[in-house]
C-alpha positions in Angstrom: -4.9 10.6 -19.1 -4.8 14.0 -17.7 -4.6 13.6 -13.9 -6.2 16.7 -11.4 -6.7 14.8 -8.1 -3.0 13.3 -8.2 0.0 13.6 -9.8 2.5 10.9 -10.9 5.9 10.8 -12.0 9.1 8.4 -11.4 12.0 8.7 -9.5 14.9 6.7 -10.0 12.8 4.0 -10.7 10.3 4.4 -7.9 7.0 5.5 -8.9 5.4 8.5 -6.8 1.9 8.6 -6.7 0.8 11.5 -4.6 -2.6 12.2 -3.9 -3.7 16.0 -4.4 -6.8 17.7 -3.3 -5.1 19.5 -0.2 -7.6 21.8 0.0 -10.0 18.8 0.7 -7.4 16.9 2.3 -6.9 14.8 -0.3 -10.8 13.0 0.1 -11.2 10.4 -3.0 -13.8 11.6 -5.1 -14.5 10.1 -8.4 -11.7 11.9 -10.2 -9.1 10.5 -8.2 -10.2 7.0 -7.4 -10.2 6.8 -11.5 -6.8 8.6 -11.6 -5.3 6.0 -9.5 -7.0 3.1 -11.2 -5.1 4.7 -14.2 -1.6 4.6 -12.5 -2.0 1.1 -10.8 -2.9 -0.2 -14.8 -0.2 2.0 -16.3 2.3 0.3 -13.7 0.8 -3.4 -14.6 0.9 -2.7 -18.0 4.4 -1.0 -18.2 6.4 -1.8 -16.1 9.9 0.0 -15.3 9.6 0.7 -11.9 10.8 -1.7 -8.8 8.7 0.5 -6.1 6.0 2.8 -6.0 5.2 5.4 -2.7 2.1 7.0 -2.5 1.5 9.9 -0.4 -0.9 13.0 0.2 0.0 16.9 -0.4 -0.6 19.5 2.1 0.7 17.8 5.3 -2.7 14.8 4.9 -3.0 11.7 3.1 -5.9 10.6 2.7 -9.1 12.4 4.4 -11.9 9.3 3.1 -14.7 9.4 0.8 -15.7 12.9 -0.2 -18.6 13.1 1.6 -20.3 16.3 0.1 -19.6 14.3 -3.0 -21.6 11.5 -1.7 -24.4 13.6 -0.9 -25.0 15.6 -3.9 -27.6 13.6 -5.1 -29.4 10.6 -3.8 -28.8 7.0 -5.6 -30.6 4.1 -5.4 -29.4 1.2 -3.3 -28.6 -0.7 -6.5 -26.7 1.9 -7.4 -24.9 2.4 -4.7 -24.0 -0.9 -4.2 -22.4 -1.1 -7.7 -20.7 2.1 -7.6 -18.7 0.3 -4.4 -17.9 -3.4 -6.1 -16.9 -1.0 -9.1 -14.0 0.3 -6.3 -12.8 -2.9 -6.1 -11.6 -3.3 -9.5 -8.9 -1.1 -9.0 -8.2 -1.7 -5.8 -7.2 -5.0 -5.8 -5.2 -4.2 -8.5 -3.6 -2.0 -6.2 -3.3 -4.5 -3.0 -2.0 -7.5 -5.9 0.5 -5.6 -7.3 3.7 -7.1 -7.6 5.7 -4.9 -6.5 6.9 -3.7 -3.3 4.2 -0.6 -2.2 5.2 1.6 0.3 2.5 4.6 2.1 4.3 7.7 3.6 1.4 9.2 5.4 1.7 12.3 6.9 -1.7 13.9 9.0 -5.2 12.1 8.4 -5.3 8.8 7.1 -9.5 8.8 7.5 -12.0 5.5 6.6 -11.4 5.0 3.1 -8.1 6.6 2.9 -7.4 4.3 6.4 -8.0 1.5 4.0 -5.9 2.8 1.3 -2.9 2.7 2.9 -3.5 -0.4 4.9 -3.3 -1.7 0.4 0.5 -0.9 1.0 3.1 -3.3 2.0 4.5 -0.8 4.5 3.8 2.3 5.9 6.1 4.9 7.2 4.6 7.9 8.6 4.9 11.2 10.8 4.2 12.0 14.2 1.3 13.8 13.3 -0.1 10.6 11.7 -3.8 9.4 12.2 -5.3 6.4 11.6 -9.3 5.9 11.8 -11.7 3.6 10.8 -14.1 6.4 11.0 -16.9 5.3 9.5 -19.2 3.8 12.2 -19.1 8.0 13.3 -21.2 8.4 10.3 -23.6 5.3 10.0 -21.8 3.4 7.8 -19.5 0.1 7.5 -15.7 0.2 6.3 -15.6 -0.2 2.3 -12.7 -0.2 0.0 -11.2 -3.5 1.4 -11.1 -2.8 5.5 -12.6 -6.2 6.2 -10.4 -7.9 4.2 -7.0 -6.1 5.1 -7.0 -4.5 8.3 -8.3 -8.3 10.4 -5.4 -9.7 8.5 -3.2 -6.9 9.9 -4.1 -6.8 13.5 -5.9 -9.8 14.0 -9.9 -9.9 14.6 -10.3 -9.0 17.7 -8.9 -5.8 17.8 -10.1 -5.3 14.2 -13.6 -5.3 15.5 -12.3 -2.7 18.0 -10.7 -0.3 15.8 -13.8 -1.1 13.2 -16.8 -0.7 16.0 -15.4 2.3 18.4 -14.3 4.2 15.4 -11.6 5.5 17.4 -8.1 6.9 16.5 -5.2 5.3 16.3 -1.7 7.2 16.9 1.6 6.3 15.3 3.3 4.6 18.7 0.1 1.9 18.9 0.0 1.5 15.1 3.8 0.5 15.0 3.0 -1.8 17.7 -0.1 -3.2 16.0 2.3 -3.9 13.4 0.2 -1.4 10.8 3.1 1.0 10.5 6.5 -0.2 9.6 8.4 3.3 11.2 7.9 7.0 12.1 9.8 9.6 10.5 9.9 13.2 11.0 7.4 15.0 8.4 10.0 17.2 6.9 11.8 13.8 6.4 9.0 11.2 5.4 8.8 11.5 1.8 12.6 11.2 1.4 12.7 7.9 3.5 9.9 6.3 2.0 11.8 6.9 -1.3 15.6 5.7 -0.1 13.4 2.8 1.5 11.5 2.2 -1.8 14.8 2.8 -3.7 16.5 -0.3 -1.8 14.3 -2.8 -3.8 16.1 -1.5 -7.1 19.2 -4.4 -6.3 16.2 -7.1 -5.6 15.1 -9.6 -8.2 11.7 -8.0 -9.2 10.2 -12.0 -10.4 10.9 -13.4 -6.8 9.2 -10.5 -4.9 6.1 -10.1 -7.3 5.7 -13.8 -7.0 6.2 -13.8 -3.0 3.5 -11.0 -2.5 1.2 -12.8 -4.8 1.1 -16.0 -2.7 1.5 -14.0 1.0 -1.6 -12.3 -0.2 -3.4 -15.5 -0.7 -1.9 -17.7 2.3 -4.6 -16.9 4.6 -7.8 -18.2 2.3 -5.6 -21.3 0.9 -4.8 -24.6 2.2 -1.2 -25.9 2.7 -1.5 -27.9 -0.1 -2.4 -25.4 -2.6 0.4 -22.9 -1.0 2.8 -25.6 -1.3 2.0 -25.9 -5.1 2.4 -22.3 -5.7 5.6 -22.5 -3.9 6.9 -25.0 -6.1 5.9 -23.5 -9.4 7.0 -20.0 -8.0 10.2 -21.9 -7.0 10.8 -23.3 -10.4 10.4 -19.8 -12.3 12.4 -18.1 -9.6 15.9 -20.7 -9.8 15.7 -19.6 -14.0 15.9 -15.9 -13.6 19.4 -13.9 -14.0 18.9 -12.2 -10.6 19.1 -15.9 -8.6 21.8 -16.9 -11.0 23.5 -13.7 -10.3 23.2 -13.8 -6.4 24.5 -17.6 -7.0 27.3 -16.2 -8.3 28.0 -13.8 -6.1 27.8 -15.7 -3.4 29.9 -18.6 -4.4 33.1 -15.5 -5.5 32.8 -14.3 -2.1 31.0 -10.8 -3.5 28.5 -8.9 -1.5 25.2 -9.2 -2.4 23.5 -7.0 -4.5 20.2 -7.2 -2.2 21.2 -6.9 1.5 18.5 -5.3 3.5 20.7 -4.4 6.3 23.9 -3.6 4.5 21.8 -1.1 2.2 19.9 0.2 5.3 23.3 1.0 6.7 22.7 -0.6 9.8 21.5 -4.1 11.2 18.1 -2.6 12.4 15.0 -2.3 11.2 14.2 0.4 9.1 
């Protein structure tokens, strides 16, 4: 596929997804929300990365739905409703992919594109970072997975607050919501995200695809059906070559390869 709402490319092993309508501020229209379905299917169905960032061009991520889009021409409610379940297709490819998904968002991160980068596993962003469930401003309810991930996030309560005021949420509350992992300067961002993305290279790719997979069921399963996951994740995990290699390692007296702190350079979180 010919993309012209993103671009796509790997570096180093990480994929780079960058979303890239700046002049609209990168709003999902239907061109891009099929380009990205393309990518998340090409990473699924190829493999050869360990990591993949997505970002925004133009100093935004993600503006939301393109709303002149939307209005061009009046649907049904049938329609309508389809043309949203037909979203998440793709995007829970995206939120169940396994592997480790990192969002460097720098500017607007608006309704949908809010919820897009609430489908990462972290996100690092800017000072100039802005995060709104905006669409109660406009008459409508979250879609593209907000009441699935952002209650699961920040709990309900304050879910229902972001959700219902419709309000803006700056970078020092969203770090300590726990929706934003660390803030970076803008000239730096992308380059973090990356060397953070990068550090999952020396990681055994089976043992954190299968440890997403069940984290991202945990809260709708009982312990009983986690606990059989874990020991059939378990089981497949003690026969790979990257737990026989860290065995090995460990028992020579060798670093190991995937050391979060070591490879961060320091013991903090970053």
């Amino acid at each position: 596929m010919t993309y012209r709402a993103i671009t796509y490319e790997v570096r180093d092993g990480t994929g780079l997804l960058t979303l890239n309508r700046p002049a609209q501020r990168n709003a999902l229209d239907l061109d891009m929300r099929e380009e990205i379905s393309d990518v998340v299917a090409r990473v699924r169905r190829e493999g050869g990365i360990h990591a993949l960032v997505m970002t925004g061009a133009g100093g935004a991520f993600c503006a939301g739905g393109d709303l002149k889009a939307l209005t061009e021409s009046e649907r049904p409610v049938p329609v309508n409703r389809e043309r949203i379940r037909r979203l998440h297709t793709w995007f829970a490819e995206l939120v169940n992919l396994e592997l480790p998904v990192i969002a460097a968002v720098d500017g607007p991160a608006f309704g949908a594109g809010f919820n897009l980068a609430l489908a990462a596993d972290f996100i690092l962003c800017s000072p100039a970072a802005r995060f709104c469930a905006v669409f109660v401003r406009i008459g409508l309810v979250p879609d593209l997975g907000g009441f699935f991930l952002l209650p699961r996030i920040v709990g309900l309560q304050r879910a229902k607050e972001i959700i219902l005021t419709g309000r803006v949420v700056e970078p020092p509350e969203a770090v300590a919501l726990g929706i934003v992992h660390s803030v970076h300067p803008a000239a730096e961002l992308l380059d973090r995200a990356l060397e953070f993305a990068g550090r999952f290279r020396h990681a055994s790719a089976p043992a954190l695809g299968m440890a997403k997979n069940i984290l991202n069921q945990s809260f709708h399963l009982d312990q009983h059906a986690l606990a059989e996951m874990e020991a059939y994740a378990q089981a497949v995990a003690l026969a790979t070559e990257g737990h026989r290699k860290a065995v090995a390692d460990f028992l020579e007296k060798k670093p190991l390869a995937f050391d979060w702190n070591r490879l961060s350079g320091s013991g903090e979180r970053s």
